[in-house]
N, C-alpha and C positions, 0 to 999 in steps of 0.2 A: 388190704393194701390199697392203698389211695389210687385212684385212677388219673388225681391232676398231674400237670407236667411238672417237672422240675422247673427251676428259676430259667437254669441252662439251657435247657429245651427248649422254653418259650421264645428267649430271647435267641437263642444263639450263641456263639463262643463270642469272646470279646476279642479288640486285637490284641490287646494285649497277654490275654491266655494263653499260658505254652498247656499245654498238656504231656507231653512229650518230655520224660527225663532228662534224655539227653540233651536236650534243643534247651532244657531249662539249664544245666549245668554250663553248657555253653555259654548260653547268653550271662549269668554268674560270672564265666570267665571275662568275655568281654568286658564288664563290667568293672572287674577290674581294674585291666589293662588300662581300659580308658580313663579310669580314675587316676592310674600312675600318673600318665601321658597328661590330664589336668594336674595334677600336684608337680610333676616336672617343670610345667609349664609357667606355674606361678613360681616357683621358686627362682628360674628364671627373672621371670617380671621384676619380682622383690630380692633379685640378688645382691645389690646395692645394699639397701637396708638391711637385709641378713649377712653381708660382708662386715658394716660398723657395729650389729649386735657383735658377731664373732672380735670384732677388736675390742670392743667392753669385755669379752670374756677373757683375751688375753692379758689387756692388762690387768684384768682381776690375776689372774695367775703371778702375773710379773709380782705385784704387789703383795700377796700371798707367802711366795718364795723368800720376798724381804722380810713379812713379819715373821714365819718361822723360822729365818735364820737370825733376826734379832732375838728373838726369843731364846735361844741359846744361851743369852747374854744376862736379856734384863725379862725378871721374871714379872711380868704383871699382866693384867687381861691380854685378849685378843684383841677388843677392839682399842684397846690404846696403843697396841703395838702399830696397827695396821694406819693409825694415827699421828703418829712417828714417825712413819715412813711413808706417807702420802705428804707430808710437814715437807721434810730433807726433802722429798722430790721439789716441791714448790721453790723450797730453797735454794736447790741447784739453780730451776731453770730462771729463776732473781735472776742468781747472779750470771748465768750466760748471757740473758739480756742485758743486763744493769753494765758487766765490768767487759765482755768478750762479745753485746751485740753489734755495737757500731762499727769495729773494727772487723769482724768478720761478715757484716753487712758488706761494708764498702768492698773490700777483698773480692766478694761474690759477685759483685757490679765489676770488677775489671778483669774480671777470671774467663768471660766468653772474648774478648775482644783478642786475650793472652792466647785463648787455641785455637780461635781462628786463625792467628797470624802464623802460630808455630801445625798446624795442620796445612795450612798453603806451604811451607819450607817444607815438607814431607813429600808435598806433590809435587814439589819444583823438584828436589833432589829426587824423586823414581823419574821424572820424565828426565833430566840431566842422564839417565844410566840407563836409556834404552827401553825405559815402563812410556810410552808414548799414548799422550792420551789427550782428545780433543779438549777445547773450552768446555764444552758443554758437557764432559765426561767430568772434569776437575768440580765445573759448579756443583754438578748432583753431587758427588763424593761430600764435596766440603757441607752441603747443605746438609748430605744425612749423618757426618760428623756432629756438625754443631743441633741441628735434632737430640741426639743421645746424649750427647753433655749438657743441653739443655732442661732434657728431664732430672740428671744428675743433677745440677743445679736447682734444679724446682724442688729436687726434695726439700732441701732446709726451707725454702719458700713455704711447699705444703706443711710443713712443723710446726711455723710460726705464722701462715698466712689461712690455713684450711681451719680456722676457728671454729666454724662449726660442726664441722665433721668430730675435728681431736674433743671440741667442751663434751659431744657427746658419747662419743667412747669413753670417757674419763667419768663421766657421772656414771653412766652403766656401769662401766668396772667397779667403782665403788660399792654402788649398790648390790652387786655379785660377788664383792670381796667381802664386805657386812654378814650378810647373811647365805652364805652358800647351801646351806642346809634348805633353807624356805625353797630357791628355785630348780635345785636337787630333787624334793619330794614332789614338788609340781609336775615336774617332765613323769619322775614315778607313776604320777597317779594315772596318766592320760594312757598308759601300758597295763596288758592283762597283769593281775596279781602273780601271775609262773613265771610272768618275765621281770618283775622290779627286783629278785635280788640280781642276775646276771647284770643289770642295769647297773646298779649302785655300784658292783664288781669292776665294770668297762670305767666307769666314770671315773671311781678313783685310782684306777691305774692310766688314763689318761690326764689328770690331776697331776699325779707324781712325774709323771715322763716329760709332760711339754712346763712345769717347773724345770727338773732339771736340764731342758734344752734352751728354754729361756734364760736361765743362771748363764748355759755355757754360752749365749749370744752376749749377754752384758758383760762376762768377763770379754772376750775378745773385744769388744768395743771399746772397752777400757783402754786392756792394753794397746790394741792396734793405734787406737788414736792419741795415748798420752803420749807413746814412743815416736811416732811419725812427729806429731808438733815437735816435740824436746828436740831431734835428731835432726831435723830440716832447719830448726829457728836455732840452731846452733851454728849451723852451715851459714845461715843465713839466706836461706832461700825463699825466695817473693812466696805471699801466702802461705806460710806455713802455718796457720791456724786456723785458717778455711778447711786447708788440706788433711790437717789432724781429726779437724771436726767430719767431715767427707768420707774419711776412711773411716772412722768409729761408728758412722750411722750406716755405710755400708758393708760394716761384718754381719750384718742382719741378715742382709744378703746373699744366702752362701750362693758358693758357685760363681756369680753374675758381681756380686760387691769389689772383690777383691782385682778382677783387671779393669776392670771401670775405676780404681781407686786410682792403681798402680798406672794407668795411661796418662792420667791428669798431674798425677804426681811426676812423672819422667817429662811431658811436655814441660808442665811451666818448670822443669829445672833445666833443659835443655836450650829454654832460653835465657837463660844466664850465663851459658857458654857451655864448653864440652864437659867442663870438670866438674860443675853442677849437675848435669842431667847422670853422669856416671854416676855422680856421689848416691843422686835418688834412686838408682837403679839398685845399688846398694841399699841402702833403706828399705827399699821394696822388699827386697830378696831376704833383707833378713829379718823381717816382722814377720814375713808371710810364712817361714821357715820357722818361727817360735811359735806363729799359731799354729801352722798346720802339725807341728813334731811335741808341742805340749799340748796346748789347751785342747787343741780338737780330740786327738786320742782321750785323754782324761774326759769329756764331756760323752766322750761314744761311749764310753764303756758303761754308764748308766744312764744310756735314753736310747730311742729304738735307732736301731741300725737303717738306714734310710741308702737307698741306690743314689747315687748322684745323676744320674739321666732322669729315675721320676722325679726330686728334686728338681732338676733345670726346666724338665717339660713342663711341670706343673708352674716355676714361676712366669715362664713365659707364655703360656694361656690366661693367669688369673693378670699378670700383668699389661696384654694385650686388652682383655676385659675389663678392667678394674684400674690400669694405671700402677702407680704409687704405691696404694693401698692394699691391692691385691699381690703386689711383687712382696710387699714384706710380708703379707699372711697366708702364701703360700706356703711357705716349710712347714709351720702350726698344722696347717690343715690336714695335710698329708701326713701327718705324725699322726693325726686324730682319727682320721680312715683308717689309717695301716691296723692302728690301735685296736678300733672297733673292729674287722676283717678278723685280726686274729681270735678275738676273743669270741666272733661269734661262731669260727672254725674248732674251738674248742670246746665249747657249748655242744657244738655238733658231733662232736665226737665223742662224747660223754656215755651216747646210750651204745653206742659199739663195746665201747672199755666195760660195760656192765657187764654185756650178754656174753 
């Protein structure tokens, strides 16, 4: 047996040297932790840019949903269908620009000036009935009115003015509608082999659910907004095809669309007299009453069940964060977590139902 020292001996422990199991499994843990608390961190940082990935994914799906329900119809590849229907889309948005932009441009330019006027006649008549309330109380009001209809308004702005945001969610989705398989087995690969079938599992039943909750946004958008234009521009009420178009981008919005639609809708009819603003209260009541008692039902019955308070919560954080963008990919998102939560709850319970 050798009488020299060991390396260890000579030199000493290093700092870094745990010897100590415990103290090593710790610091392991640490390790971690800390790493979450980095990847938290950055996701943060890049959640912007991981918000318009997440919108290329959506519209891939949007897209998606159109070529397997054209497919139905006309039998030929995939990627001609999916061809088809990114065509007609272009096609639509021609002609809203081409035949429906100048007039619901202008429309948009006199639509703040419409509820400022009829938002001060709201606070003349509470303060005329005993709601007393100083200058300075009326200014903030008015101000954080026209705030929120401000941003309603900016939506159609960000639709047709956020060009760079929408050109790249739009190529993404493309490119994720093309070939879904390629960035399917990419995320697989980057997972232990025991986890990429549950993967593929989660994925395409998240695939199929926010499809059909998507379906159920675009029908309601449909109808909410062909019905309000027909109904109002029969009436003959100021903007009605602002107002149809506003209401149809805002069924996207559950929860938060529908009386951001119906407020704008009752102000600018109520200035056109008392039998205008009745007529749109009408209106209101009974769109909201075909979507809430058809479509909505029919859309719940196959896609997840979702709480309307995490709904509302969740759009009002990613909306404080995010704006615009975040309010409409709220509901997605929350569909996508629930989605995954459950399926990894089953995962889990798998080896119990064994033993």
């Amino acid at each position: 047996m050798s009488d020299e020292p060991t390396t260890t001996s000579r030199g000493g422990a290093g700092p870094t040297d745990i010897r100590d199991d415990i103290v090593r499994q710790e610091a392991k843990r640490a390790a971690v932790w800390i790493g979450m608390a980095a990847l938290a961190a950055l996701v943060v940082y890049l959640a912007h840019p991981l918000l318009v990935i997440f919108g290329g994914f959506v519209f891939a799906m949007l897209i998606d949903g159109g070529q397997r329900l054209l497919g139905r119809v006309l039998p030929i590849g995939r990627p001609w269908r999916v061809a088809v229907v990114l065509l007609l889309t272009a096609a639509f948005l021609a002609w809203v620009v081409e035949f429906a932009g100048s007039q619901i441009m202008t429309q948009a330019a006199q639509m703040p000036p419409l509820i400022t006027a009829q938002a001060q006649r709201v606070l003349d008549w509470a303060s005329a009935h005993g709601l007393t309330m100083g200058r300075s109380d009326v200014g903030a009001l008015v101000q954080q009115l026209l705030g929120g209809v401000g941003q309603v308004t900016q939506a159609l702005g960000g639709l047709f003015g956020g060009v760079t945001t929408l050109l790249i969610i739009v190529i993404l989705g493309i490119y994720f509608v093309l070939e879904p398989d390629l960035y399917q087995r990419g995320l697989a690969w980057m997972l232990p082999a025991s986890s990429r079938e549950h993967f593929h599992g989660t994925t395409h039943r998240m695939g199929r659910t926010l499809r059909m909750l998507l379906a159920g946004r675009m029908l309601g958008m449909v109808v909410e907004g062909v019905c309000t234009w027909a109904a109002l521009a029969i009436y003959g009420v100021p903007m009605a095809a602002l107002l149809g178009l506003l209401t149809g981008l805002l069924v996207f919005l559950p929860n938060i669309g529908a009386p951001i639609s119906g407020l704008l809708m009752i102000l600018v009819g109520f200035s056109g007299g008392t039998a205008m603003g009745v007529y749109c209260i009408i209106v209101y009541v009974v769109v909201q009453t075909v979507d809430g008692n058809v479509i909505v039902p029919m859309v719940a019955k196959r896609t997840a069940d979702l709480a309307p308070a995490l709904v509302l919560g969740a759009q009002l954080i990613f909306g404080v964060l995010f704006g615009i963008l975040g309010l409409a990919l709220a509901d997605p998102l929350v569909v996508m977590l629930k989605i995954a939560l459950e399926r990894q709850a089953e995962h889990n319970k798998r080896p119990e139902d064994a033993d």
